[in-house]
N, C-alpha and C positions, 0 to 999 in steps of 0.2 A: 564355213558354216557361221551363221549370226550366233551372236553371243544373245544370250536368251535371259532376261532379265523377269523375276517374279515380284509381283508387287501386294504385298497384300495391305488391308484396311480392314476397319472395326466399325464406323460410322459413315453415313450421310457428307461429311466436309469430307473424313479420308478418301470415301468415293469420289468426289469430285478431284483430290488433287490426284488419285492413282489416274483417271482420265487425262490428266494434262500432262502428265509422264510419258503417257502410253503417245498421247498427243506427238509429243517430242520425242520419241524413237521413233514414232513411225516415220518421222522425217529422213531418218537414216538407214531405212531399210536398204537394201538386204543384209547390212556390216550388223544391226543388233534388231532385236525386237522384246519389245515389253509385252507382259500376261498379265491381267489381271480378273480375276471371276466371274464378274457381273456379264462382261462384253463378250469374250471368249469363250466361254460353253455353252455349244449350241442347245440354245430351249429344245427339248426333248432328250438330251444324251443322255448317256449316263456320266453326272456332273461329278460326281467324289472318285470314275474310274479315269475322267479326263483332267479333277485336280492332280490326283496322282502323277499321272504322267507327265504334266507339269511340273511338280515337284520334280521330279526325280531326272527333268531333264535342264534344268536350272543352272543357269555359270554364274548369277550374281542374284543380290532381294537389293527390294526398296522396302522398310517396311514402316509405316504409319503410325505411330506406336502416340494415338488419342491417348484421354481417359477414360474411353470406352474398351481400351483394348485388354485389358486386365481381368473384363470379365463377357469377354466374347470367347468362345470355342475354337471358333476357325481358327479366327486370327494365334491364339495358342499352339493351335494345331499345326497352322503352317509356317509359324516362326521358327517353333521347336526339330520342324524337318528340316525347312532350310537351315537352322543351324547346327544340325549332324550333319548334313551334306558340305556346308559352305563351311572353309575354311572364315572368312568373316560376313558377319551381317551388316547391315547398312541399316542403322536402328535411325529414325527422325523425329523427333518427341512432338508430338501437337500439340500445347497447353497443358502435357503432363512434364512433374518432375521428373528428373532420372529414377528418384528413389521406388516409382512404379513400378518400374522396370521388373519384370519377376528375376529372382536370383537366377534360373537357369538361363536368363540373354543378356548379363552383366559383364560377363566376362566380351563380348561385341562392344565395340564402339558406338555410343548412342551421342549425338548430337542435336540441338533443338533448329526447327524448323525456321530455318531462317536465310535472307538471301544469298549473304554469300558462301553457307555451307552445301545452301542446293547447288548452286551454279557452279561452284567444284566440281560435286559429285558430278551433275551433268555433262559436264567437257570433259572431264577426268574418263569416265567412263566412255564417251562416244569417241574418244582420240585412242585409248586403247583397243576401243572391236574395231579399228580402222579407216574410221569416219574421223573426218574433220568439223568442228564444232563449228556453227555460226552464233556467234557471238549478240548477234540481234535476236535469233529466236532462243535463245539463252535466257537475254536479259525478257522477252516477252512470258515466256514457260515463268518464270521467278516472280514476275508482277502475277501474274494471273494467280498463283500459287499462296503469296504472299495475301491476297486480296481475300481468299478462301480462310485462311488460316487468321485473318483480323476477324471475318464475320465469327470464328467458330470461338476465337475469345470473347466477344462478346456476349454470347449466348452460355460460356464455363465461367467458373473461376479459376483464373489463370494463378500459374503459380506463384507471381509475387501480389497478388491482391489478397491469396491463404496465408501468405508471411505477416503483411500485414495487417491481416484480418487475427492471427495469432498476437500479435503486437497490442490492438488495440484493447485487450486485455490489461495491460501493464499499465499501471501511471508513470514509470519510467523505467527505460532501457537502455543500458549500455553495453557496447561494442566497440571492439577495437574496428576503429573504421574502415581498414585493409581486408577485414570480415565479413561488415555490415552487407546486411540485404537494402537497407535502407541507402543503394546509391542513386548518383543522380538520375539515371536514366528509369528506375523503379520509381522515384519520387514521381517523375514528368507521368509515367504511366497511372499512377491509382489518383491523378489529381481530376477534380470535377468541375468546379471553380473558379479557379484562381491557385497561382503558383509564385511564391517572393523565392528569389535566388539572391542573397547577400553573400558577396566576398566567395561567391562557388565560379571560379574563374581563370584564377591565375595558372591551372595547370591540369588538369585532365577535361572542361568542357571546351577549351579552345582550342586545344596546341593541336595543330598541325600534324604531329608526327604518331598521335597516338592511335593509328592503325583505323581511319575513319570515324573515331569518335565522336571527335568535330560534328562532321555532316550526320551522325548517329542522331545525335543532343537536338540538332535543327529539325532534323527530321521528326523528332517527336516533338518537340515544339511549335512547330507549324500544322501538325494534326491538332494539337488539344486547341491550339487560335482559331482553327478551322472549327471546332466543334463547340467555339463560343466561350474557352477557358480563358481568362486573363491571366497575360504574364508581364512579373517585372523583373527584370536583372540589375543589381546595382554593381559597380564597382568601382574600387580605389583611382582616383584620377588626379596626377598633379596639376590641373589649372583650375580644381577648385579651390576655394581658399574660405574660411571661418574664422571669424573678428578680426579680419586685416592679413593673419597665418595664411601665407600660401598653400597649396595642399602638395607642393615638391616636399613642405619638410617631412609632414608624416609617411610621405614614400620612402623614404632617404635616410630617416629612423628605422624603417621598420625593414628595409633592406640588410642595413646595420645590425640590428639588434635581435632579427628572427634568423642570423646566422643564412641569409637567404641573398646570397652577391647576384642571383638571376634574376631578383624580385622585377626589377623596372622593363629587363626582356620579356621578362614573360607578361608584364601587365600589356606593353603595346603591342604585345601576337595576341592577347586578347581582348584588346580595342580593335584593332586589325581586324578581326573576326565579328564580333558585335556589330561594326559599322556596318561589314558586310550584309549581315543578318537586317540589321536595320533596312538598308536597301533593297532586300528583296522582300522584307515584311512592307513597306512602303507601297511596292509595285502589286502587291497580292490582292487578293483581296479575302477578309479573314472576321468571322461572325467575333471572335476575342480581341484584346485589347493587348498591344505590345509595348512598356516600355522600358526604355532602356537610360540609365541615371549615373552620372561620375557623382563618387563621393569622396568628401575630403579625409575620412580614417573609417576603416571598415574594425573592429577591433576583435572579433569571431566571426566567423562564418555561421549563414542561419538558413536552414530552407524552411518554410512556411507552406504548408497545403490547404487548402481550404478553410481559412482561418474562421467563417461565418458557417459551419457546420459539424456536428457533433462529431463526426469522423476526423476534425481537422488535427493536424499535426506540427510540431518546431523539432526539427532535428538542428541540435546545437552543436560543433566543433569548436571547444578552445584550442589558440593558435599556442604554437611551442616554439621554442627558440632551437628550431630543426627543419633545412629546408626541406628532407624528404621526411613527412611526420604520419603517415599511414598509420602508426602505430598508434595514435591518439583517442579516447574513447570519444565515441559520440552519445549525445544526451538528448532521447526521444521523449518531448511530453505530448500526452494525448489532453484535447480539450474536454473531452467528456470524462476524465477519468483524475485527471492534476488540473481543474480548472482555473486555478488561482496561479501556478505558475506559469501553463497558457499563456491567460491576461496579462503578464509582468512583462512579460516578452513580446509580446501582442503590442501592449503599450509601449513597451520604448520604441519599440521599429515604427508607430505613428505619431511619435509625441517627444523623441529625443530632440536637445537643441542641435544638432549637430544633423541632423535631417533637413534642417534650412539652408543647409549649404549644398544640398545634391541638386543638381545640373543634369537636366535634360541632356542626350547625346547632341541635338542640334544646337544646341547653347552653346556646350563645346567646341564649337567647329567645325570646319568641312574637314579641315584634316586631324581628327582626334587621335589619332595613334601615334603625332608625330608630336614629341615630348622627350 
């Protein structure tokens, strides 16, 4: 017998992705089949006597769980049955927080809509009714889905633009940074403008190993360039050098003295990566402006948002003498709000002597990583 999977939605975008679900089991009939309202009750029936029986013959939910779903009926209606029936729910957030979530479907796993928790779900579930997943129509179901779920942020506010839409409230905010809403990948998202990345480098937007993060960072990065945001990345590089000083010694210090023996590894896996980036920002072709600058001492870490509008932001990290320092406060000013120390910060990052020494990545060399 197909394993009978119920899907239900609250709006317009969740109707669209409950179709490209249904889309994607139909491929595997007879092993599973998706249900969902709109398509499946014939016009004329009796529609509340054939959702019943849907419910009630249900082995698994997909459930859509918008900002619309909090205060639709159905969608209440048929969460609440499937989760007396289903030992678990399959909750997928659409631009809402968990914290939506009504207390009676908390206790279910709810995860946000995103690629690769669908394409689990999807294989996961079409390997277990005994179909074999194709991994092509996988990855096409996730784009299409994916493509649905960016219009539908566009048109809300998503949940890290109401963090920082709370933020911009404050003239300043601190956070233990291992905390912070204000990470990098939220920073790249609410940016409209222009985006400065100083000394944000040497260990979670590069490295390799941290679970696609990497390609996460690029990947939002290459949208906002796409949509005409300017970005600049600076970072620490030993073949710059400032009044004669090479710039190996401040690497070499600061390896030393920030208690950090990986410091020089980790900078060339993120020159290694940069370059990379560089080369396929090169080949693109991209409405924003990309660059990328070796500097000879980075001495905090600074990200910059929109520095030419009222919404713009300096999220500051001072460095500690700890190489794993997650636990450091970060210091949010808002320009509309701390305008005067904004500007202070503002200015040095355009007007320090020590900004005449940052070095285009081509200046650098062909082979920048090798140091």
């Amino acid at each position: 017998m197909a394993r009978r999977i119920f899907i239900s939605w609250a709006d317009q975008y969740g109707k669209e992705i409950a179709k490209q679900i249904r889309r994607y089991f139909d491929a595997y009939s007879p092993h599973v089949s998706a249900f969902f309202s709109d398509r499946d009750i014939e016009q004329g029936a009796g529609w509340r006597e054939s959702l019943v029986r849907e419910l009630n013959v249900a082995d698994d939910s997909f459930a859509i769980f918008s900002q619309e779903a909090p205060v639709s009926p159905w969608f209440i209606y048929e969460a609440s049955a499937l989760s007396a029936k289903l030992n678990k729910l399959n909750i997928f957030t659409l631009g809402a927080p968990e914290v939506m979530v009504p207390p009676s479907l908390q206790f279910h796993q709810s995860k946000p809509m995103e690629y690769h928790a669908l394409s689990s779900y999807l294989e996961n579930t079409t390997s277990t009714s005994g179909a074999t997943p194709d991994p092509a129509r996988t990855d096409e179901t996730c784009k299409r889905v994916m493509a649905i779920v960016d219009r539908y942020l566009e048109t809300h506010v998503s949940p890290e633009a109401a963090r920082w839409a709370d933020a911009s409230y404050r003239a300043l905010t601190i956070y233990r940074q291992e905390k912070s809403p204000y990470d990098l990948e939220n920073v790249i998202k609410v940016a409209h403008e222009s985006i400065y990345l100083l000394a944000q480098n040497h260990y979670y937007m590069t490295e390799r190993s941290k679970r696609g993060a990497r390609e996460r960072v690029w990947q939002l990065l290459t949208d906002k360039l796409r949509s005409g945001v300017d970005v600049q990345i600076v970072a620490m590089h030993p073949r710059t050098s400032f009044n004669g000083t090479p710039g190996q010694l401040p690497c070499d210090v600061w390896q030393a003295y920030m208690a950090a023996p990986k410091f020089l590894e980790h900078l060339r896996e993120c020159w290694t990566t940069l370059s990379e980036w560089w080369t396929e920002y090169r080949k693109g072709s991209f409405s924003g402006n990309l660059a990328i600058l070796g500097a000879f001492f980075l001495p905090i870490s600074i990200n910059i948002i929109d520095p030419d509008r009222d919404e713009g932001f300096i999220i500051m990290s001072q460095r500690i003498a700890q190489e794993a320092n997650a636990s450091r406060p970060q210091l949010i000013f808002s320009r509309k709000y701390e305008p005067k120390v904004f500007e202070f910060y503002w200015h040095w990052l355009n007007n320090s002597n020590a900004n005449a020494s940052w070095e285009g990545i081509e200046a650098l060399g062909p082979h920048v990583a090798e140091f």
